[in-house]
C-alpha positions in Angstrom: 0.0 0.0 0.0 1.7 3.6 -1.2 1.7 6.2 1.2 -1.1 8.8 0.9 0.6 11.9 -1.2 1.3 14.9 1.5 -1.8 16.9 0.2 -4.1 14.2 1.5 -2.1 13.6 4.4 -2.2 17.0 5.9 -5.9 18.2 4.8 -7.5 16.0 7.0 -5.2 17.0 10.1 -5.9 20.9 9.3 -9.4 20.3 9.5 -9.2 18.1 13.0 -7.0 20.6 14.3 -9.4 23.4 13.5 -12.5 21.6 15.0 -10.5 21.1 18.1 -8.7 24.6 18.0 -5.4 23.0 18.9 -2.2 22.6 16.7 -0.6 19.5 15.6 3.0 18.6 14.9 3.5 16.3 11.7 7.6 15.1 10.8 8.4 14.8 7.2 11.3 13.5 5.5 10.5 15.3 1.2 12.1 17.7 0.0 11.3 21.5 0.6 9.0 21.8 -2.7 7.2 19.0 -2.6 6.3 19.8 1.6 5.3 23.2 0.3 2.8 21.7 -2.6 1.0 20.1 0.4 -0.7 22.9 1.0 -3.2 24.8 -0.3 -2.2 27.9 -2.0 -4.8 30.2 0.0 -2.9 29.0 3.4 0.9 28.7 2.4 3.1 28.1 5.3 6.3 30.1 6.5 9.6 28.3 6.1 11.5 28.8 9.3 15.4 28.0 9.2 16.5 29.2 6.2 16.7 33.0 5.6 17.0 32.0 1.7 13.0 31.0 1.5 11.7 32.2 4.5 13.1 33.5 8.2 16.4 32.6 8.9 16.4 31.2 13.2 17.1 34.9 14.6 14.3 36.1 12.5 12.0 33.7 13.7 12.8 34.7 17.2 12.0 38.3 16.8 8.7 37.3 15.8 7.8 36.0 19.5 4.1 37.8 20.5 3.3 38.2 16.5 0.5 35.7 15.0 1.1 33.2 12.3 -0.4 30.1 10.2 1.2 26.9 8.9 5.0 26.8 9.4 7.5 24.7 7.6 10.5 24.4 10.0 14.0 23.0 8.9 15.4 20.6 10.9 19.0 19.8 10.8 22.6 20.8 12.3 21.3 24.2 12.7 18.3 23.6 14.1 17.4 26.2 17.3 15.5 25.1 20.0 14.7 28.4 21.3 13.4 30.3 18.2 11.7 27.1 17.5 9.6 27.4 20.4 9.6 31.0 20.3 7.9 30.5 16.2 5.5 27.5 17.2 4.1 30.3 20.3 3.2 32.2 17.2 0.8 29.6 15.5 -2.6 29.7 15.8 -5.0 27.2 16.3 -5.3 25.0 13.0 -2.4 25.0 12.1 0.0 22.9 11.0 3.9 23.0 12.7 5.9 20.7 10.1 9.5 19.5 10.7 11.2 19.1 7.5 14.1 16.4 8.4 16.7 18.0 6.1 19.1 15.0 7.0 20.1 11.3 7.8 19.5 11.6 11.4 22.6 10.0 12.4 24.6 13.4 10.9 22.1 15.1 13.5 23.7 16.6 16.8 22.8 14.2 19.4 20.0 17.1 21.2 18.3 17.2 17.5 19.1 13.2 17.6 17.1 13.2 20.9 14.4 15.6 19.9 13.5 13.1 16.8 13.7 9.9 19.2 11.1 11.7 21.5 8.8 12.6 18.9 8.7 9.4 17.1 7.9 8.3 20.8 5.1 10.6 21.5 1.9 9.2 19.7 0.0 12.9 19.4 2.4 13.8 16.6 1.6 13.0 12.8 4.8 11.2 10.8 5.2 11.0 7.4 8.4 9.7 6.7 10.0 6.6 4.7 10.7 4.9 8.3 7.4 5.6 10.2 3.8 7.0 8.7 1.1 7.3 11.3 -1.4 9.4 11.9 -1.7 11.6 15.3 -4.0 9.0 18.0 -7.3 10.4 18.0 -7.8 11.5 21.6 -10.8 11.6 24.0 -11.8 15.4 24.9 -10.7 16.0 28.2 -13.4 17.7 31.0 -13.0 21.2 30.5 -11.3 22.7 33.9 -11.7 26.0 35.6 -8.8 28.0 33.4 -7.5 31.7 35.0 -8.7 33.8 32.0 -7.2 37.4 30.5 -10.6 38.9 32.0 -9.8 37.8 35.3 -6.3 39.0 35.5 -7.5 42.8 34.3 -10.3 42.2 37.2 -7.2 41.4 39.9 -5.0 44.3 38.6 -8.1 46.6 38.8 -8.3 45.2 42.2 -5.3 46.2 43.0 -6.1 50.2 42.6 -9.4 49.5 44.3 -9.1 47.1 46.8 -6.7 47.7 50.1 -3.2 49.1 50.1 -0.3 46.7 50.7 -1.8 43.7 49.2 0.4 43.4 45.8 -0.6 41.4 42.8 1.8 38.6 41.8 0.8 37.4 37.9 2.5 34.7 36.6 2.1 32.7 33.5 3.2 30.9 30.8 4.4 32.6 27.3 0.9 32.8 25.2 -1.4 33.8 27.8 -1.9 37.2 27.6 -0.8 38.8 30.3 1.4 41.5 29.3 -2.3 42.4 27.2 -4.1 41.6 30.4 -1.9 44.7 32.3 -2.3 47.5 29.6 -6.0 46.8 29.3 -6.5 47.0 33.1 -4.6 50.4 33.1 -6.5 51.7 30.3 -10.1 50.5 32.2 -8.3 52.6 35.7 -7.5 55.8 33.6 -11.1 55.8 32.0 -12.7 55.9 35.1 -11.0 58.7 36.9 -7.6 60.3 36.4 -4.8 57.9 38.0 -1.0 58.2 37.8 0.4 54.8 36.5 4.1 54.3 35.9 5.7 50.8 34.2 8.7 49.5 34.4 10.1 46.7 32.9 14.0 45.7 32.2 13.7 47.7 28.9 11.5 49.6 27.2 11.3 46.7 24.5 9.7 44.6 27.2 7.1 47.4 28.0 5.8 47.0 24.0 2.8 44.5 24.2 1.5 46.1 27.9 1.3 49.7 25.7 0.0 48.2 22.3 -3.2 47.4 24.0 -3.6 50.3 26.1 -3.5 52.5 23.7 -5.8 49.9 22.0 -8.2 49.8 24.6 -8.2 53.8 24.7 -8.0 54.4 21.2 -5.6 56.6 21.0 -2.9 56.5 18.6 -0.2 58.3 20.6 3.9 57.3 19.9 6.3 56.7 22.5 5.2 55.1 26.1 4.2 58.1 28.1 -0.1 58.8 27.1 -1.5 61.6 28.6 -5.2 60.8 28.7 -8.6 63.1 30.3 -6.2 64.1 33.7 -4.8 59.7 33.7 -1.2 59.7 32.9 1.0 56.6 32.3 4.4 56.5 31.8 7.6 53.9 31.7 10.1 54.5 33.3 13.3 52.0 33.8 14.2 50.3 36.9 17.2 52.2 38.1 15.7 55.4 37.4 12.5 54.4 39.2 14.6 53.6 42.1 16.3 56.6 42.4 13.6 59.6 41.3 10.9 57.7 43.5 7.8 59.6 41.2 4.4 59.7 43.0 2.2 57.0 41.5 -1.4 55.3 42.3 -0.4 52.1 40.4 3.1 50.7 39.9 2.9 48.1 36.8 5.9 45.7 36.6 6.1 44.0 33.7 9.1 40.6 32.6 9.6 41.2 36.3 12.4 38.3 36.4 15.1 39.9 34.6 15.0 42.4 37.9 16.4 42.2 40.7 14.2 41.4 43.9 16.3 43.9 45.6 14.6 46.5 43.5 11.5 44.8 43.7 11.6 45.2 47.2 12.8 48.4 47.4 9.7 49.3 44.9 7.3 47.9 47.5 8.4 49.9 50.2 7.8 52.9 48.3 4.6 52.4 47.0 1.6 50.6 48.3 -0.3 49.6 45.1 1.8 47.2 42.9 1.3 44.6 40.1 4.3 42.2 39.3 4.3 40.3 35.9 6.5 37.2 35.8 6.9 34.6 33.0 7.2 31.3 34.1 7.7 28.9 31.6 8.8 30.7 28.4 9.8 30.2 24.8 13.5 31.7 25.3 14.0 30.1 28.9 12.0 29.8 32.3 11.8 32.3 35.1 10.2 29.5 37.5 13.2 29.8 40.1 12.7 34.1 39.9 9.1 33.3 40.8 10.1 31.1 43.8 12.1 33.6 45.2 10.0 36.4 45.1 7.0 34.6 46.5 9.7 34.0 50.0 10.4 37.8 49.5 6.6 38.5 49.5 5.9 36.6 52.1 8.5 38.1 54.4 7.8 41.5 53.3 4.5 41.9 52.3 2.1 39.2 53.8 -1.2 40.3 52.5 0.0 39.5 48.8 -2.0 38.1 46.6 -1.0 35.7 43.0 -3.1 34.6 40.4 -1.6 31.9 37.9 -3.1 33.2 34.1 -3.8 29.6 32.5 -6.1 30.5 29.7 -4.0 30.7 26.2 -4.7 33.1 23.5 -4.1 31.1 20.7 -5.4 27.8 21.1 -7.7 25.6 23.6 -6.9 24.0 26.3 -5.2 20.9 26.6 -3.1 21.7 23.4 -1.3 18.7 22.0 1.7 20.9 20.7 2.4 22.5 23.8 2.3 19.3 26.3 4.6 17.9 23.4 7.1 21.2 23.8 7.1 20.6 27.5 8.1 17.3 27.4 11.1 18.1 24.9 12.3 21.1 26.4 11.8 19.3 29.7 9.7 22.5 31.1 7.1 20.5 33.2 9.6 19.1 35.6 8.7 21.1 38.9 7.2 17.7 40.4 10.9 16.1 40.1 12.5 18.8 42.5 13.2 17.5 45.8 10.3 17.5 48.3 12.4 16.8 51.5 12.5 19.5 54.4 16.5 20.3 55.5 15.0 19.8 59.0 14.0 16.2 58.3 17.2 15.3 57.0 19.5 13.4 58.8 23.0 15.3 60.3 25.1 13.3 58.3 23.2 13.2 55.7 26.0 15.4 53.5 28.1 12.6 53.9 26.4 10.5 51.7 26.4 12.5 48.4 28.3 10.7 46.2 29.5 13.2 44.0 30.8 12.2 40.4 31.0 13.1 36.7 28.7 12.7 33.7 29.5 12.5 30.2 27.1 13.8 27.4 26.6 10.4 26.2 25.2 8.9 29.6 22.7 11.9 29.7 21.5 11.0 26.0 21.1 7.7 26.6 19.3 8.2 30.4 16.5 10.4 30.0 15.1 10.4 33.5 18.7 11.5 34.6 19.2 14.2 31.9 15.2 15.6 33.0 16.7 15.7 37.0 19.4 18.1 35.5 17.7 20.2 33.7 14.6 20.7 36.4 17.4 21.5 38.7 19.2 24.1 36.6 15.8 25.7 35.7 15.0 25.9 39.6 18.2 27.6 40.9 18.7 30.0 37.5 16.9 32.7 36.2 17.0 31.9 32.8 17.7 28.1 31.6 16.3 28.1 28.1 16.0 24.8 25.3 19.2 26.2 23.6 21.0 25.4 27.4 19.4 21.9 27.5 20.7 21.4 23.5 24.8 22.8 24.7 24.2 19.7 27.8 23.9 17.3 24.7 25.7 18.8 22.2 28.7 21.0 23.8 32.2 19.6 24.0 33.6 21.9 25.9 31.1 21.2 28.5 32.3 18.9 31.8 29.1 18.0 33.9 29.6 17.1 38.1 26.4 15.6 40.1 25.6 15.0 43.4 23.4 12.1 43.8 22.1 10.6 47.0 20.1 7.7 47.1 19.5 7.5 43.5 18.2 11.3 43.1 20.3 14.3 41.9 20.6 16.6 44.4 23.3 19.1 43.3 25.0 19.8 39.7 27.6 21.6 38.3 28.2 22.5 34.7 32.0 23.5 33.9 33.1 24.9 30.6 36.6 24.2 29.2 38.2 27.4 27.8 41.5 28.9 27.2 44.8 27.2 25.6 44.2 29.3 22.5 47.2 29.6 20.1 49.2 32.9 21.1 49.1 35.0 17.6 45.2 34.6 18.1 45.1 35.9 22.0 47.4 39.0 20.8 44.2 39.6 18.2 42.0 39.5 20.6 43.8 41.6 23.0 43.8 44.2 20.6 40.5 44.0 20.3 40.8 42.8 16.6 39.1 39.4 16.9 36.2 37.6 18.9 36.2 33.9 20.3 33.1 31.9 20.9 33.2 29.9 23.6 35.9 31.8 25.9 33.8 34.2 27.6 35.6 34.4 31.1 39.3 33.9 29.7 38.1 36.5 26.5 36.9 39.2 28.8 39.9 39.1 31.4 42.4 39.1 28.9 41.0 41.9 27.1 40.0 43.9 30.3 43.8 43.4 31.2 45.4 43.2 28.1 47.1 40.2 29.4 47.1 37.4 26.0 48.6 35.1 28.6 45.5 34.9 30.3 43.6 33.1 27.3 46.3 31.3 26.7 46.2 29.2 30.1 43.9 26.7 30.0 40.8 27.4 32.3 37.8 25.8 33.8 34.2 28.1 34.0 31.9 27.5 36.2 28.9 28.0 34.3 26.1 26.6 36.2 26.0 25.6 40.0 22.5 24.3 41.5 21.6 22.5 44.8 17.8 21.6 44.9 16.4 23.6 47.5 15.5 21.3 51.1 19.1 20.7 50.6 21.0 24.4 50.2 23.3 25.8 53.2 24.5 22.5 54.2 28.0 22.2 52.5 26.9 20.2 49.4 28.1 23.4 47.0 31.5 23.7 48.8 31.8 19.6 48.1 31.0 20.0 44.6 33.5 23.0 43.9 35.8 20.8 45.6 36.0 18.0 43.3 35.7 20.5 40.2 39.2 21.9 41.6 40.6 18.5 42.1 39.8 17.7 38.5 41.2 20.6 36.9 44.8 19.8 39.2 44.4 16.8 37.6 43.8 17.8 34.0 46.5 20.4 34.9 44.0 23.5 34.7 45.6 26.7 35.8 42.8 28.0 37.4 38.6 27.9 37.8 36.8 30.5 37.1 33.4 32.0 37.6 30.9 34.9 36.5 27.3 35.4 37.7 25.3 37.9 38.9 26.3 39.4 42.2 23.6 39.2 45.1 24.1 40.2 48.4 23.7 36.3 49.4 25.4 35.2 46.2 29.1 37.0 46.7 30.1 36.2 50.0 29.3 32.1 48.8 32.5 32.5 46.0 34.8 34.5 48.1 34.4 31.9 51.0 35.4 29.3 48.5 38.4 31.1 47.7 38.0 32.7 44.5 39.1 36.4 44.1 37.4 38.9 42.1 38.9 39.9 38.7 36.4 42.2 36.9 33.2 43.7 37.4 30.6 44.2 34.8 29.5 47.6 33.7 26.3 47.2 32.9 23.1 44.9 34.8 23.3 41.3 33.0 19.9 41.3 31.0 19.3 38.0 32.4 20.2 38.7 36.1 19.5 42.2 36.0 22.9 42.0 38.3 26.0 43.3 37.7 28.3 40.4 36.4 31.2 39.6 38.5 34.0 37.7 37.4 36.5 35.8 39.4 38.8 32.8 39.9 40.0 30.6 42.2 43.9 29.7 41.3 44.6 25.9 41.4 48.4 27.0 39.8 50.2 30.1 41.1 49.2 33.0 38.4 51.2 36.1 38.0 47.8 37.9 36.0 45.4 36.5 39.0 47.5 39.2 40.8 48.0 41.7 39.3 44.1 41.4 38.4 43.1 41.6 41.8 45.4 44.7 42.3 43.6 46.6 39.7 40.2 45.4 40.8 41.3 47.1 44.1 42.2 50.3 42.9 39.2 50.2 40.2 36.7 49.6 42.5 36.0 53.0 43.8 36.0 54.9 41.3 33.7 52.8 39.6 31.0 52.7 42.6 31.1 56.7 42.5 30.7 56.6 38.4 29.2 53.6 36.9 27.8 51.8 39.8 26.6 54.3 41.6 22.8 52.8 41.6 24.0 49.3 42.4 22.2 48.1 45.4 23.9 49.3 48.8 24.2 45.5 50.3 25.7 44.2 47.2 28.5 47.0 47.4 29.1 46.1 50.7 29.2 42.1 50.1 31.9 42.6 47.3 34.1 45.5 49.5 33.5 42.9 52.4 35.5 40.2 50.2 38.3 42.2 50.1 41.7 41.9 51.5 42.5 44.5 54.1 45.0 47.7 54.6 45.6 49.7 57.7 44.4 52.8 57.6 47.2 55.7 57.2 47.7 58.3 60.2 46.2 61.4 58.2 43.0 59.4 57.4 42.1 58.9 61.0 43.4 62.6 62.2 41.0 63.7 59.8 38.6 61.5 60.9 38.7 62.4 64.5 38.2 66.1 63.2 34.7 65.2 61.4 33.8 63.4 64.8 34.3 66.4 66.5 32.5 68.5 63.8 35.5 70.2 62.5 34.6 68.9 58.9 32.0 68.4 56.9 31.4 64.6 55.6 32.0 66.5 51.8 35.5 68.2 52.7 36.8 64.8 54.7 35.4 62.3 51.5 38.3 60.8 51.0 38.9 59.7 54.3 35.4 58.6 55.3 35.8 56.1 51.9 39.0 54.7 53.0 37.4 54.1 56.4 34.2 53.1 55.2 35.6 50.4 53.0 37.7 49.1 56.2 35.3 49.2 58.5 33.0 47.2 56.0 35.7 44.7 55.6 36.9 44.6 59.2 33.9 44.7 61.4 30.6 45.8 58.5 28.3 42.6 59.7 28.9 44.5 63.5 28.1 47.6 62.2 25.1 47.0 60.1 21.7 49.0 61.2 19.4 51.2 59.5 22.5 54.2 58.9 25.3 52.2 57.5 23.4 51.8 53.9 23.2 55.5 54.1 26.8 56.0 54.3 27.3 53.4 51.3 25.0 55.8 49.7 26.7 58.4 50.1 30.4 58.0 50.6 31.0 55.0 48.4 28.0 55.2 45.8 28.4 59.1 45.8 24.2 59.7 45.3 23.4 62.9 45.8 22.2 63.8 49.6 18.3 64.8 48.2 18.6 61.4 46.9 19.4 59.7 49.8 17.6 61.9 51.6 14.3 60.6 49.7 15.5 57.3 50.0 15.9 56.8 53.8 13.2 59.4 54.9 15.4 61.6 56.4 14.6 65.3 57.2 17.5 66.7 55.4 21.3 67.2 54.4 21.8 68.0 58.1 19.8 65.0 59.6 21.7 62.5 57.0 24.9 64.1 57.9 25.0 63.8 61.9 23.6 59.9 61.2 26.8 60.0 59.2 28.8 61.9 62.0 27.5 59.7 64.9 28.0 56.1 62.9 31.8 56.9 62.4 31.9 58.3 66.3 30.7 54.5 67.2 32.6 52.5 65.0 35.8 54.9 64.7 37.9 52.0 66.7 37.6 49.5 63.6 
């Protein structure tokens, strides 16, 4: 019996798609003309993949939030999990998503290799290839469930305004569901009714896009730019450092993308004012902001008690129960959160740590063991703000990658991911020192060696630490000191010069690397898009290293310079966990004589500066966690930061340049000793 040609194939599977409103996968093995004559001209598909007949994989990413039909996607070497799923978000109900196998699956990279094995396992998805042909299983309706619609979420924001102070809005939800939509429409309902100021904020204004498309939508208005003026309501963005430090009047804050901020801003933002509504993605299309969401529910809790969340279930696109997206999950290994350790750390035994047999994995035990390879990735995307599909493709695919897991009793519990860089050939490092040539695949050892102008440096050969989780009951207990531990003894081994490390510094996060020995190196400019942290680099020496040195020297004298220029919004207890890192120096004799002058009130804190800096960062290194009450972050602020005093005035509620400067005055009286 001959194979049904494609056009009779996929008619019948538009038409049960559409009758469903859902949207079904179907893998082909033709060739790219004779996929596209399976359609009908009135609904041709968009080739995805290849920029020379449709959108190339970056373009297909940029199209995430926009609406499209039938796709063709090209499956091969090339093939990007991210701006896949990103590109499938886009399809509407009835349509088809059709993987075009471009080639023998054994030239596949083993996470494409892996992606075809799944789908040839999971019976939901259509194959019409010269090795399989089946149709998708037809497949009892499910009893519909309550789903959290885009009416009830602009009904909770609303609330919000309406309803009593203090009580902030936490919305979370899935890409698809509307809830960027859900914000601007709610803000376009509060300005109707009576005039309201509303301010957004969002990690850039890019993010803010969809929330002001359908405001402006919603009040039909066709104003440019993200600040509307409308009938005595004004709404305006405004980004997150700026919203920190100007402090505008508001009766609605609206943040939207929420986890690419920090929660020290976001706390900082519910102290100052008492109507707010956070937006959060959880499982998205270019990674997952589920372990964000965790740890700003603990926040909420401790902060604000009376908060409320509502999970937005409903998609826009499609019904529920969508084939395609259960199918995505179970790829991208998105719907793990029941695998994450459900132990308390006050049930566990006392030597419990003991018994975590930490070892090794290669790439090709995680492709062949799929219930192991689903532990690691549920427990990077716990403990990381952004683990996306292309991260779970470099596990499978990456050879520079080394993977270390803690197990105990047959379940991970801990896992670190360690990327191989340096030993790059010398006339290459002098290129890139000169800034004439860029490496993929050497971040840490690219960036130091530039930032120093040392070629040495990416000529060593080095060991990144590019991913570190411990599942949650099981944090604070020594298990990520054990597993850095046998990463160094490793790289001794493999004769590694050093291992190194760059993340977003936290005020909880910093003080973890310095304890483990590593010594900062460089400090990033600008907030990490995916942290919104600052990215600090540093590295623990396994080999003596004449650069780690002289790195640390100029990190030393860099440092405040760049807190009074660059860094001078960075949050005041992550400026004091990096100074607190750092090695000590006496004080000189002219420093504390002028000192003892400002205590006495001889000086001003502006003409003694200098000398209240060189103190301040000794005290904070010698004696800061003693010291630490309500006036030392305005000091930071201050002295080391350099805000202006109406700035820190605003920010700490004081009564004035004279009330912030004898807080100053009688701090440095108290602690003058250290």
């Amino acid at each position: 019996m001959t194979s049904p040609t494609l056009e009779d194939f996929f008619a019948p599977l538009i038409l049960r798609a559409a009758h469903h409103s859902h949207r079904q996968l179907v893998c082909v093995d033709k060739d790219l003309a004779t996929v596209l004559a399976g359609f009908d001209e009135t609904q041709a598909p968009l080739i995805v993949g290849s920029a020379e007949h449709g959108l190339s994989w970056r373009q297909a990413q940029q199209k995430l939030g926009q609406e499209c039909g039938h796709i063709v996607v090209e499956v091969n070497a090339q093939f990007n999990a991210e701006a896949f799923c990103a590109i499938v978000g886009c399809c509407r109900a009835g349509a088809l998503i059709v993987l075009r196998i471009a080639a023998g699956v054994e030239d596949m990279p083993p996470s494409v290799q892996r992606l075809l094995r799944c789908l040839s396992e999971d019976d939901s998805v259509a194959f019409h290839c010269h090795w399989q042909h089946r149709l998708p299983r037809e497949r009892s309706v499910r009893p519909q469930t309550h789903s959290v619609t885009q009416k009830d979420a602009i009904a909770a924001v609303e609330k919000v305004v309406t309803g009593h102070r203090r009580r902030p809005l936490l919305l979370s939800a899935d890409r698809g569901r509307g809830k960027s939509a859900a914000l601007g429409m709610a803000a376009a309902n509060l300005m109707m009714k009576k005039p309201r100021r509303i301010i957004v904020s969002s990690p850039s204004p890019a993010h803010a896009s969809t929330l002001f498309h359908h405001l402006k939508a919603t009040l039909q208005v066709d104003d440019a730019g993200q600040k509307i003026d409308y009938q005595g309501s004004q709404i305006r963005f405004i980004a997150p450092d700026a919203l920190l430090q100007d402090a505008p009047a508001a009766d609605l804050l609206l943040v939207d993308e929420a986890a690419a901020i920090p929660l020290p801003i976001i706390s900082q933002w519910l102290n100052q004012y008492s109507r707010v509504a956070i937006a959060t993605t959880e499982h998205g299309y270019e990674g997952t902001g589920r372990a964000f969401t965790l740890r700003l529910k603990q926040m909420l809790d401790a902060e604000q008690p009376q908060w409320r969340t509502l999970k937005l279930t409903a998609p826009m696109r499609w019904a529920d129960d969508d084939p395609v997206e259960r199918t995505l999950n179970a790829l991208f290994l998105l719907n793990g959160d029941d695998d994450l350790a459900t132990e308390r750390a006050d049930m566990l035994e006392t030597e419990w740590v003991k018994n975590v047999v930490i070892e090794p994995i290669s790439r090709h035990q995680l492709y062949q063991d799929e219930a192991c390879l689903r532990q690691l990735f549920t427990l990077l995307i716990a403990a990381h703000y952004q683990t996306s599909p292309n991260d779970l493709a470099r596990l499978l695919d990456d050879d520079a990658l080394l993977i270390f897991a803690g197990w105990r009793n047959d379940k991970l519990v801990a896992a670190c991911v360690v990327s191989q860089e340096g030993g790059v050939d010398w006339q290459t490092c002098q290129a890139v020192v000169a800034g004439q040539r860029r490496i993929k695949g050497h971040l840490f050892s690219q960036s130091v060696a530039a930032h120093l102008g040392e070629a040495e440096v990416l000529h060593d050969r080095l060991w990144r630490v590019q991913r570190i989780a411990v599942s949650e009951p099981y944090r604070h207990q020594g298990v990520g000191r054990r597993l850095l531990a046998v990463v160094n003894q490793h790289a001794a081994e493999a004769s590694v010069v050093g291992v190194g490390v760059s993340f977003g510094a936290t005020a909880s996060l910093t003080p973890f690397w310095f304890k483990q020995g590593f010594k900062p190196v460089k400090l990033g400019l600008k907030r990490d898009q995916a942290s919104g942290c600052y990215s600090l680099q540093m590295i623990k020496p396994i080999q003596p290293l004449r650069w780690c040195d002289l790195a640390l020297r100029l990190f030393r004298q860099s440092l405040p310079i760049q807190m009074l220029t660059s860094h001078q919004r960075m949050e005041t207890d992550i400026a004091m966990s990096i100074i607190a890192g750092l090695p000590t120096t006496p004080l000189p004799e002219e420093v504390r004589q002028q000192l003892d002058g400002f205590v006495a009130g001889g000086v001003g804190v502006d003409a003694a500066l200098s000398s209240l800096q060189a103190w301040l960062y000794h005290h904070i290194r010698c004696d800061g966690k003693k010291g630490e009450n309500a006036t030392l972050p305005i000091l930071v602020s201050r002295i080391l930061l350099g805000l202006p005093w109406s700035v820190v005035c605003t920010r700490y509620q004081l009564a004035g340049k004279k009330d912030a400067e004898s807080r100053i005055r009688d701090y440095v009286h108290m602690h003058l000793t250290t």
